[in-house]
C-alpha positions in Angstrom: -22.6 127.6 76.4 -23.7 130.6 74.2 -27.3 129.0 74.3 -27.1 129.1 78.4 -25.8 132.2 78.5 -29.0 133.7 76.4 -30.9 131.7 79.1 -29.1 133.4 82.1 -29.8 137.0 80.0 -33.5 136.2 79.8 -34.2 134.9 83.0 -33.1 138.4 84.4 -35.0 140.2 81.4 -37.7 138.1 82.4 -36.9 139.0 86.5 -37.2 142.5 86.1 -40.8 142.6 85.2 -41.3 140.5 88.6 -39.0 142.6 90.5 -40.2 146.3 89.6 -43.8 145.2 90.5 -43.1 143.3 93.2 -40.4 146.1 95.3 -43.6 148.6 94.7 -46.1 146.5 96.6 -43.5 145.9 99.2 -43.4 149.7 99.9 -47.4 149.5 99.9 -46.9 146.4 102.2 -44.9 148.3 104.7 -47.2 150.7 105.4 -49.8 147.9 106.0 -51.6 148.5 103.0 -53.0 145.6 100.3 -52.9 146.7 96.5 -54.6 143.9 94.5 -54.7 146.2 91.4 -51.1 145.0 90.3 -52.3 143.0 87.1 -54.7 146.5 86.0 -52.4 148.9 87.1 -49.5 146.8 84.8 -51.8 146.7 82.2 -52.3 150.3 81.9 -49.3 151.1 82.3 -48.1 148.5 79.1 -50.7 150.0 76.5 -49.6 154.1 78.0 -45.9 153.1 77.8 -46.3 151.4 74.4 -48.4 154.0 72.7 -46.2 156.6 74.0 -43.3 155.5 72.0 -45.1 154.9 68.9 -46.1 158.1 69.1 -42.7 160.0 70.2 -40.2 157.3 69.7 -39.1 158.4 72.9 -38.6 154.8 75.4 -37.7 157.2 78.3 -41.0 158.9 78.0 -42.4 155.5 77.4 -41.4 154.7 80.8 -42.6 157.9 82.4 -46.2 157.8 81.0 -45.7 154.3 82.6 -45.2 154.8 85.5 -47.4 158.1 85.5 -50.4 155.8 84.6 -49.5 153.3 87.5 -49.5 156.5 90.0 -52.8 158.0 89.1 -54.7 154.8 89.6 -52.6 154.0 92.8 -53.3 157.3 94.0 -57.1 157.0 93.2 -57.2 153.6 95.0 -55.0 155.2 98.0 -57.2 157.8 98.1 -60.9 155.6 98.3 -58.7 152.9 100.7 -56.6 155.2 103.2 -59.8 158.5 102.8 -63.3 156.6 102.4 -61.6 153.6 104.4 -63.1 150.9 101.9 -62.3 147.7 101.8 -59.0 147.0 100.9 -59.1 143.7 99.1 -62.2 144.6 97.3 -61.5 147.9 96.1 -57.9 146.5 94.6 -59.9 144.0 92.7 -62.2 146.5 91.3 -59.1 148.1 90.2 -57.5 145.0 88.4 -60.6 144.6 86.7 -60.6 148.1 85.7 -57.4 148.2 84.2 -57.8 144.8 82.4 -61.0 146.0 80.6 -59.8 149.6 80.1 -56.9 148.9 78.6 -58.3 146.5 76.1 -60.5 149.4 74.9 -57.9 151.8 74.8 -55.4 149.5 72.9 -57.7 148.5 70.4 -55.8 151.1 68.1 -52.3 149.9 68.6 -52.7 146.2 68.4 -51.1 145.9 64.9 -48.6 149.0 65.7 -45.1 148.7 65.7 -42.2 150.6 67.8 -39.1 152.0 66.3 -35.9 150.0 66.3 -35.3 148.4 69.6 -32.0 149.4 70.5 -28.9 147.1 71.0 -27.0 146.8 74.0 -23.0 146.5 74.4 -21.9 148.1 78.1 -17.9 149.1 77.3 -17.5 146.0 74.5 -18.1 143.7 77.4 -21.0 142.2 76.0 -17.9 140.5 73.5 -16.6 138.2 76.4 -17.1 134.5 75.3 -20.4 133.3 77.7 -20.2 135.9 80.0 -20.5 139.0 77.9 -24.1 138.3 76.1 -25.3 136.9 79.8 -24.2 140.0 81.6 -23.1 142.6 79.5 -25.8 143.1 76.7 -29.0 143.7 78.9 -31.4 147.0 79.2 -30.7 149.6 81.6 -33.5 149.1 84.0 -31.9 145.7 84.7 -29.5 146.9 86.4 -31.3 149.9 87.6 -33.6 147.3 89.1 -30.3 145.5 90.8 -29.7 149.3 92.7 -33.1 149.8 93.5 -32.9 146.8 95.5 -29.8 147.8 97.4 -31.3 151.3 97.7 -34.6 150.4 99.4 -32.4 147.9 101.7 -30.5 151.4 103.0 -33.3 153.5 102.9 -36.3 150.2 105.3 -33.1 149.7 107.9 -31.3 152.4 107.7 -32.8 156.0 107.2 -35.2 157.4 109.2 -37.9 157.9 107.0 -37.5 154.4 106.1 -38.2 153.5 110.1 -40.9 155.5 110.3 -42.8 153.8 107.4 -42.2 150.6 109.0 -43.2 151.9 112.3 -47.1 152.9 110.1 -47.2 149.5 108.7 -46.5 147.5 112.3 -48.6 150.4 114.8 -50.3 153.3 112.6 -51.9 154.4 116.1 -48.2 154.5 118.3 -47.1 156.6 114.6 -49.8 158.8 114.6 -49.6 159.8 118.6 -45.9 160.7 117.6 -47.1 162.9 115.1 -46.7 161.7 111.9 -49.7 161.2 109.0 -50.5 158.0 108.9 -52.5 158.7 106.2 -50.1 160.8 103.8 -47.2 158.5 104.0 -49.6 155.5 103.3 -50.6 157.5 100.3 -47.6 158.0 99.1 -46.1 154.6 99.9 -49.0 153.7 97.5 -48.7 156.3 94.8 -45.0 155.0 94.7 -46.2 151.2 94.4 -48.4 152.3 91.9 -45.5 153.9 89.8 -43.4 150.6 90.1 -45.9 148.7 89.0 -46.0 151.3 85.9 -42.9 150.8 85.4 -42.8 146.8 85.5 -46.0 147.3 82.1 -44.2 149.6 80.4 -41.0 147.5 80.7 -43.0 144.3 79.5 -44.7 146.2 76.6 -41.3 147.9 75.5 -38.8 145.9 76.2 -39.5 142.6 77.4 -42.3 141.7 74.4 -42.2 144.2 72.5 -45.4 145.0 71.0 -48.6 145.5 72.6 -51.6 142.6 72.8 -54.3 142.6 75.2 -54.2 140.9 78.5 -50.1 140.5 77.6 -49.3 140.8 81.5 -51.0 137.7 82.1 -51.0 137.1 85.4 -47.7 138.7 86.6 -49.6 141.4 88.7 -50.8 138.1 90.8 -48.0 136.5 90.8 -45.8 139.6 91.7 -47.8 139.9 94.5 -47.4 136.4 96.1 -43.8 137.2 95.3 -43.9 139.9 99.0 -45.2 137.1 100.8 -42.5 134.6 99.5 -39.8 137.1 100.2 -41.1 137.7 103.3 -41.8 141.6 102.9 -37.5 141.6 102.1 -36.4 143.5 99.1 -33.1 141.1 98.5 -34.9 138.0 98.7 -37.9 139.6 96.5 -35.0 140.0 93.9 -34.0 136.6 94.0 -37.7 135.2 94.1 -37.9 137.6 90.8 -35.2 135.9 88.8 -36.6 132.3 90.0 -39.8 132.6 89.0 -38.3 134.6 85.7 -36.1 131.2 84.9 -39.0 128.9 85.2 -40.9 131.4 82.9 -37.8 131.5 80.2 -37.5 127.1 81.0 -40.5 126.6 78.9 -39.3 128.3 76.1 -36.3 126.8 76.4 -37.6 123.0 76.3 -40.2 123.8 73.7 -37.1 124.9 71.8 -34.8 122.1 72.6 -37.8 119.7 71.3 -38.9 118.7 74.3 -42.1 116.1 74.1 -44.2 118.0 77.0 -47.7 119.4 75.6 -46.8 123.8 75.4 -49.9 123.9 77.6 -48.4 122.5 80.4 -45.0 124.2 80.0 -46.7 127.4 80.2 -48.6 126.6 83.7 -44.9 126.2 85.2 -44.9 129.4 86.3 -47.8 129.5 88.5 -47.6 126.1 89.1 -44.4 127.1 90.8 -45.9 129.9 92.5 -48.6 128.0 94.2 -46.3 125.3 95.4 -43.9 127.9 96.6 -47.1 129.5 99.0 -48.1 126.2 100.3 -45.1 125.5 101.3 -44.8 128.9 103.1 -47.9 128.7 104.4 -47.3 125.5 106.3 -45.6 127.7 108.9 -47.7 130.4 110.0 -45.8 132.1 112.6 -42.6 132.1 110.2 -44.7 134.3 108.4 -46.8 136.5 111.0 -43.6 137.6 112.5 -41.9 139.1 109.1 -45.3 140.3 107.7 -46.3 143.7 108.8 -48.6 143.7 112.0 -51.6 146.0 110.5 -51.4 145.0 106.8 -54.7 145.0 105.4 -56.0 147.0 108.4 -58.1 150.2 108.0 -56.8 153.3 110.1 -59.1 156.1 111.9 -57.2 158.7 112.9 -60.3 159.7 115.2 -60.0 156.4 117.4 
């Protein structure tokens, strides 16, 4: 049982990485904008977070050079996207590919370097409950922060105003700007704040989740993050479940290469995008399920002038 219960604690470990990035290109998704840059921004934001501590030994400003990192390039992509009204899809590529190549160069230095002593977890002596106390009990703040941020965004899409009226720029930016509102400034800073989740989601990975910084080490979670939205259907409850699932198929392979399991490791480690494309074609096989949850001008350029 105390081996499942390790499991259960790593699939959510595993989750949050998922989750962080995936709730921040929600927000960017509600205001009808694309952000393909997840896998650069994460990047970045691994090697800033992770050289941050070395230096400081501080994880807290780990996290906040993080998700500093994931803001600036964010806000430069908002502002060529939303100002210079480039292409969306492209420009969020250039970013990704950015980010991949810039933070190779700039963690050339801290390949072999090592962070202090990863602290150990115990909320209130729970974590010493047979089963339930390592599953539950003995995992990283920002777990459970993620589990709040969750139920926070919930209150704040359907049931604040300012929550409305970001919806109401991602569904009709030209009904929101008549009323008066910037189109353009809270798409910015739905973006700047996707761009600081997604900071957040690298500097977890390279802190927490591996800790120890290698090039390329988000491998593919920006992408898959991002099909995430679509699979939760732009819902920030269902993203957190999709997180976990996709986290326990991630944490299966290690657990069958560790149980001896006769599968080659190269296929165990395709389950998780295996999973993901599966998960999109079966989405995909009904369109109007998902053009009635997915935000009417996503991926559409604004002129306030028109």
């Amino acid at each position: 049982m105390d081996v499942y219960a390790l499991l259960f604690a790593a699939t959510l470990n595993a989750g949050t990485v998922l989750a962080l990035a995936s709730l921040g290109l929600l927000i960017n998704e509600k205001a009808g904008v694309v952000n393909l840059g997840a896998e650069g921004m994460m990047l970045c934001a691994a090697i800033a977070g992770f050289a941050t501590v070395v230096n400081t030994g501080n994880d807290w400003l780990g996290f906040a050079a993080g998700a500093a990192a994931g803001a600036l390039m964010a806000a430069v992509f908002g502002w060529l996207v939303i100002w210079l009204n480039t292409n969306q899809y492209a420009t969020g590529l250039a970013l990704s590919l950015f980010g991949v190549g810039f933070s190779a160069f700039v963690g050339i230095g801290y390949v072999q370097s090592k962070l202090p002593e990863r602290p150990q977890f115990n909320w209130l002596g729970l974590g010493d409950i047979p089963v339930i106390g390592p599953a539950l009990f003995r995992l990283h703040p920002m777990v459970y922060g993620t589990m709040l941020l969750v139920a926070a965004m919930v209150w704040f899409l359907y049931r604040t105003r300012a929550g409305l009226v970001l919806r109401a720029v991602g569904e009709s930016p030209q009904s929101a700007h008549a009323l008066g509102y910037s189109v353009r400034g809270i798409r910015l800073a739905a973006v700047v704040f996707g761009g600081a989740m997604c900071g957040l989601a690298g500097s977890y990975l390279s802190l927490v989740y591996t800790p120890l910084w290698v090039e390329g080490m988000v491998a593919g979670k920006g992408w898959i993050a991002l099909a995430l939205t679509t699979f939760a259907t732009w819902r920030p409850a269902r993203v957190l479940l999709g997180a976990y699932l996709f986290g326990g198929v991630t944490m299966l392979q290690f657990h069958l290469q560790a149980q001896g399991v006769q599968i080659p490791s190269q296929f165990l480690s395709m389950l998780p995008y295996l999973a993901t494309i599966v998960v999109l074609a079966l989405i995909s096989r009904n369109p109007t399920w998902i053009r009635v949850n997915m935000p009417a001008s996503l991926g559409k350029p604004f002129y306030p002038g028109h």
